[in-house]
Each structure stands twice: as structure tokens, then as C-alpha cells.
C-alpha positions as CSV (number, residue, x, y, z in Angstrom):
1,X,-11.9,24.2,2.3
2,X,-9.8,22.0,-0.4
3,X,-7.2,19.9,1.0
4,X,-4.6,19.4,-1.6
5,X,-1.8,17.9,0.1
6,X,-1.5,14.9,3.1
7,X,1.9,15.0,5.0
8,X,2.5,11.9,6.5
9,X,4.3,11.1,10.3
10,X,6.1,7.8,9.3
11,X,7.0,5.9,12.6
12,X,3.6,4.1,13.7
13,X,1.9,5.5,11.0
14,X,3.5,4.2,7.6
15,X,5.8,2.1,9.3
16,X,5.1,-0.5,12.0
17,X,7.7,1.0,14.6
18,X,7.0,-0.7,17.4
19,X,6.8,-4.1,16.3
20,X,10.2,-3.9,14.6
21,X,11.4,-2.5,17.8
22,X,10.5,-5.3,19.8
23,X,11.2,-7.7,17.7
24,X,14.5,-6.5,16.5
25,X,15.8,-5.9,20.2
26,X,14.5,-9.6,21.2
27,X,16.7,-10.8,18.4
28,X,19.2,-8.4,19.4
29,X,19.3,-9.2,23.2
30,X,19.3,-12.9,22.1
31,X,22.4,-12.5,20.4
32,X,24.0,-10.6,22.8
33,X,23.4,-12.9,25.4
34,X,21.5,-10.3,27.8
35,X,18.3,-11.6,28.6
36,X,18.9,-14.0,31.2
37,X,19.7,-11.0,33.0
38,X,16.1,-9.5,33.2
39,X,14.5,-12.7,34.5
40,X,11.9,-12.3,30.9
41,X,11.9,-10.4,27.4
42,X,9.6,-8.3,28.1
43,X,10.8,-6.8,31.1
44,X,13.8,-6.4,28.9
45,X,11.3,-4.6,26.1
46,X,9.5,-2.4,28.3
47,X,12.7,-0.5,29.8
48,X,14.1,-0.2,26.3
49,X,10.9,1.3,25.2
50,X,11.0,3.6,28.2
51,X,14.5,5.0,27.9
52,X,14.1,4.9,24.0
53,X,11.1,7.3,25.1
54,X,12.9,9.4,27.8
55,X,16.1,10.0,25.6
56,X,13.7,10.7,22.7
57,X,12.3,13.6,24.4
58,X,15.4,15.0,25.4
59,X,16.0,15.1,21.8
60,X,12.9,16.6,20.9
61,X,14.0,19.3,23.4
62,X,17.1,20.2,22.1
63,X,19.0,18.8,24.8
64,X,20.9,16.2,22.4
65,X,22.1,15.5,19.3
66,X,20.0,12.9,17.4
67,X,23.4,10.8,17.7
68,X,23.7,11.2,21.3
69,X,20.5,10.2,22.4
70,X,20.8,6.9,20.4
71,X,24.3,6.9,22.4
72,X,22.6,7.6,25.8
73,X,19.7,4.9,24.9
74,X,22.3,2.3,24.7
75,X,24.7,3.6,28.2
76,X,21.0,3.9,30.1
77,X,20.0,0.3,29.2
78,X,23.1,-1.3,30.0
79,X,23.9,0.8,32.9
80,X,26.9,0.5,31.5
81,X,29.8,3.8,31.0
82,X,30.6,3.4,26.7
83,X,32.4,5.4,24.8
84,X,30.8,7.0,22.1
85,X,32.1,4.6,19.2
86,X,31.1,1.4,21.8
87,X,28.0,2.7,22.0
88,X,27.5,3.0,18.4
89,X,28.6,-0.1,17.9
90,X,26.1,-1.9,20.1
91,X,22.8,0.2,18.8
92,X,24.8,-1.0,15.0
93,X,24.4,-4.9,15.8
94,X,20.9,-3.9,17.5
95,X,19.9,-1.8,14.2
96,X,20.8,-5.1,12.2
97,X,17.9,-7.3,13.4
98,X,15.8,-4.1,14.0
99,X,15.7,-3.7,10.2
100,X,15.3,-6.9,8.9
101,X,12.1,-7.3,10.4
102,X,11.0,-3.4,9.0
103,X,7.3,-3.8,7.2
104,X,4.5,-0.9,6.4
105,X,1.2,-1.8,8.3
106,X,-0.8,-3.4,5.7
107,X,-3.2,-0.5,4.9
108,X,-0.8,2.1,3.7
109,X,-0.3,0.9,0.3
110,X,-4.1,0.9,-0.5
111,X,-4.3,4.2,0.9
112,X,-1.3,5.7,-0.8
113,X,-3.1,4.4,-4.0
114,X,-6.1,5.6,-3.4
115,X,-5.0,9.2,-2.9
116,X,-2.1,9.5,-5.0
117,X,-4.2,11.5,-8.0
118,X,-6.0,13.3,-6.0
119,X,-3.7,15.1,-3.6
120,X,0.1,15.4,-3.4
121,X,2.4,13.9,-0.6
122,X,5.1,14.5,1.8
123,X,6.6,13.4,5.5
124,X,7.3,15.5,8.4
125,X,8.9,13.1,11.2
126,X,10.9,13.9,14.4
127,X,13.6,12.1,13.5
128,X,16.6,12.6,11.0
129,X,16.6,12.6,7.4
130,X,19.4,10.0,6.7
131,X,17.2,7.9,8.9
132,X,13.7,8.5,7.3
133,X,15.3,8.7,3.7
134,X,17.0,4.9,4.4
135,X,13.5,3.5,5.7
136,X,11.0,4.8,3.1
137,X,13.4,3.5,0.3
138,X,13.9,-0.4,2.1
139,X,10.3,0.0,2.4
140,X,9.8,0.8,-0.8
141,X,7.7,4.0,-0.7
142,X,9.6,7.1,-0.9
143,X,9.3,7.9,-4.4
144,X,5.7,8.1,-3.1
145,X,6.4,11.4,-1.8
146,X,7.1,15.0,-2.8
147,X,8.9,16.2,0.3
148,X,10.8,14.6,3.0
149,X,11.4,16.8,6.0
150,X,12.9,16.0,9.7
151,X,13.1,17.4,12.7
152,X,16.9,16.9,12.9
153,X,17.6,18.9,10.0
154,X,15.2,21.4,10.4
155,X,15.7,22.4,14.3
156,X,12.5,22.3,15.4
157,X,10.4,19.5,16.3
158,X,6.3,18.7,16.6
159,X,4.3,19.4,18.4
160,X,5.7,22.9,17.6
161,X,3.8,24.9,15.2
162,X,6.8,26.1,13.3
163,X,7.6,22.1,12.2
164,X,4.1,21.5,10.9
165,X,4.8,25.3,9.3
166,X,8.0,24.4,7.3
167,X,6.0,21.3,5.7
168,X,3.5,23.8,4.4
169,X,6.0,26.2,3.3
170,X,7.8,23.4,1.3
171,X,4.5,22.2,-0.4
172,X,4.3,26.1,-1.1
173,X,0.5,25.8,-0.1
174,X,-1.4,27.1,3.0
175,X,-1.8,25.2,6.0
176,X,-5.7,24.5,5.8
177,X,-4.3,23.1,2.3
178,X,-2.6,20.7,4.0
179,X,-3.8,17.6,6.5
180,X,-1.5,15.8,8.4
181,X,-1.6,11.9,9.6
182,X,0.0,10.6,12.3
183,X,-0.1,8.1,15.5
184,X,0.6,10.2,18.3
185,X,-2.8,12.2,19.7
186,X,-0.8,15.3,21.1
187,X,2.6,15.6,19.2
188,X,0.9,14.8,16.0
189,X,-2.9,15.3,16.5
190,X,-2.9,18.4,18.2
191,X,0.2,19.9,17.3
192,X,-1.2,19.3,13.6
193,X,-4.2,20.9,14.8
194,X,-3.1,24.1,16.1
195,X,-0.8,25.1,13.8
196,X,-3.9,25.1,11.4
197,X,-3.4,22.3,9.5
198,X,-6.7,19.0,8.6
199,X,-5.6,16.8,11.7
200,X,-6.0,12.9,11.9
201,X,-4.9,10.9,14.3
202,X,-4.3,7.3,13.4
203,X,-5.5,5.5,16.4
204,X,-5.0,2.0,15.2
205,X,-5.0,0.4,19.2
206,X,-8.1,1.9,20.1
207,X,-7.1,4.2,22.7
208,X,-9.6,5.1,25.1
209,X,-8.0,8.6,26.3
210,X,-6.9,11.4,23.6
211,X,-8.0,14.9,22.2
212,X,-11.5,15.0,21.3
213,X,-13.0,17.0,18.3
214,X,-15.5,18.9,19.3
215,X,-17.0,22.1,17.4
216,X,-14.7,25.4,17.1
217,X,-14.6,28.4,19.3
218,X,-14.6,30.5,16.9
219,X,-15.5,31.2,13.4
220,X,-11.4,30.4,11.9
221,X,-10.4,28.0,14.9
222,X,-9.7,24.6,13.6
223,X,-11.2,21.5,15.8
224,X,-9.3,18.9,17.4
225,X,-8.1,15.6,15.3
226,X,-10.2,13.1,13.5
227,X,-9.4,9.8,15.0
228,X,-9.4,6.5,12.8
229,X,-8.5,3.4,13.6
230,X,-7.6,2.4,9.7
231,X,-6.2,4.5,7.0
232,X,-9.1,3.1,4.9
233,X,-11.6,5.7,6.5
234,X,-8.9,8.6,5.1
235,X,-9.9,9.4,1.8
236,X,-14.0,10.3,3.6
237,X,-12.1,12.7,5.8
238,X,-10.2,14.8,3.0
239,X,-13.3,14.9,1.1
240,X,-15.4,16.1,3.9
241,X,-12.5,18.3,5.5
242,X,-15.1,18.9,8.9
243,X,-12.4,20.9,11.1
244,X,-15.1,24.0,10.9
245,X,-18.4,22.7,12.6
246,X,-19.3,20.2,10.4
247,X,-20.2,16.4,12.1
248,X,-17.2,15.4,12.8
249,X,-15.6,12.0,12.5
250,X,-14.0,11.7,15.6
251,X,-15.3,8.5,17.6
């Protein structure tokens, strides 16, 4: 098999998500005068990260707009009724020192380089395109790429196959064509996986639970992800492309 395209997952993959997160909301918080109220920061960090992930998955179940769950992020948090435009307004301050502390993990430029005449490039996120477009072009990168798709736009979200589909469809190449990159071992890894396409998972914490990639069940089943821990060990994996029985690479 010949991969000729890598579609990239952007958040904790290209872009260093959760330290921008933290950071930005510690600032935020700061300014706001809130932390005092949660005895430390990070207690105040960990319940944002866990409503940012509980209204997250709402969203990637069709149960709210991409708008409303930034909206219900904010109300959740401060246990606090807000209309629509006060809630937008607090996430709008919180998105100002979230962004200017935005940075690409420092292996994704080497990589990008060292692939970019080899194979051709593209994003598939679960998040909107006026969000994703805004980020990849303060960070610099997305003339980088092809194709810039989102779940908010398209209506369907990964780990479905159909999202992992559409990015095919818009490369106008096969899906064992195609691998995918990205941080999260199910809704990336596997979903990548099953829907047919190279998977790697970017496993940059060391992990110690995950999918595994052992050998396939059948003669066209694809494996389970390749795990890295750096995008450096990428280019080996498109060159090899071991999804069929091969060693694999996953560790």
C-alpha cells in the first residue's frame, strides 16, 4: 500500500491545546478575580477541563450547537444562570489570554518539512472551521495544507467513520491512501482505524492504557493505531505502511 496523503487532528496534535488552556484560563481566572474562590488554580483547571470535556461531548453528539456548548462551558463553571451574549462575553475575555499563549509543539514543523514533498496534507478536527481556520493561520501553518475540514460544518463528528470518509473524499483518494495523526487513542486512533484509513496515534505523555496494534483478522482488516510518542518517528511509519501484518510499530 502507498500512502499519499496525512490528514492531520490539530488540537494536541499540531497545536499544544492543553497547555494554552491552562494557561490561558489561569490568566483568565486571575483577571477575573475567581480563584480565591477554589481554595488553588488547579482545582480551578481541573473542573474547567472536565466540563470543557462533558459539554464537548455533547457537541460531538449532536446535542448542541458548537456555540452553545462554549455557552454551557461558561454557565456550568460559574454555576452561574447567563444569558447567551454574557456568556459569550466571559469565554471572549477568557479566549484573549487563551490565544496569546497559542504555540505548535516543537516537532511539528520538522515534520511538516520533512513530508511536505512526499505526500499531500489536510485537517479533519471536531471542532468548527472559523475556529480551526483562525488557529492554523496565528500559528502560521495553514497554507501547509490542502484541505481544512470540521466537524461543525460537516455534521458528523470522529470517531464516526463517515468524518474520517469525507476527508478522503475531499483528497479524492482512497482511504488506505490516506493516514491519519492524531492525540486521542479512540476518537482518533481507532476511529482512523476502522474507517480504513493508516492510523497513528500521537501519544506524546506516554500513556500506559490505549488500543493495541496487533495483527489483522483478516486478509483486508486494517490493525489498530501506531503509537509514537514524537512526530519524528512519522515519516518510518508512512514508508513502511504495516496496518496488514507487517511488525508493527506500536510500543
Amino acid at each position: 500500500m502507498t500512502i499519499r496523503a496525512v490528514v492531520w487532528d490539530v488540537d494536541d496534535t499540531l497545536f499544544d491545546y492543553t497547555s494554552a488552556d491552562r494557561e490561558g484560563m489561569r490568566a483568565h481566572l486571575a483577571a477575573e478575580g475567581l480563584l480565591a474562590g477554589w481554595g488553588s488554580a488547579e482545582a480551578a483547571l481541573v473542573r474547567w477541563r472536565e466540563i470543557t470535556d462533558q459539554q464537548w461531548a455533547r457537541f460531538s453528539a449532536g446535542e448542541l450547537s458548537f456555540e452553545d456548548q462554549r455557552r454551557d462551558r461558561v454557565r456550568v463553571f460559574l454555576e452561574t444562570e447567563l444569558t447567551d451574549a454574557e456568556a459569550d462575553d466571559w469565554f471572549r475575555r477568557y479566549r484573549t489570554h487563551y490565544e496569546a499563549v497559542w504555540a505548535l509543539f516543537p516537532d511539528v514543523l520538522p515534520a511538516l518539512d520533512a513530508l511536505a514533498a512526499g505526500y499531500r496534507h489536510a485537517v479533519l478536527s471536531n471542532s468548527s472551521l472559523h475556529v480551526q481556520d483562525h488557529k492554523l493561520r496565528t500559528l502560521g501553518v495553514y497554507d501547509r495544507f490542502e484541505a481544512v475540514l470540521c466537524a461543525a460544518e460537516l455534521g458528523v463528528s470522529k470517531p464516526a467513520a463517515g468524518a474520517f470518509l469525507a476527508a478522503c473524499e475531499a483528497l479524492e483518494l482512497a482511504p488506505h491512501e490516506v493516514a491519519y495523526v492524531g492525540d486521542h487513542p479512540e476518537i482518533d486512533g481507532r476511529g482512523a482505524a476502522d474507517a480504513g484509513l493508516l492510523s497513528v496515534w500521537i501519544d506524546r505523555h506516554g500513556l500506559s492504557t490505549g488500543p493495541t496494534n496487533g495483527p489483522a483478522t483478516r486478509a483486508d482488516a486494517p490493525a489498530g493505531p501506531h503509537r509514537i510518542a514524537s512526530l519524528a518517528e512519522l515519516p518510518a511509519i508512512l514508508r513502511a505502511d504495516t496496518r496488514f501484518g507487517a511488525p508493527s510499530t506500536f510500543r
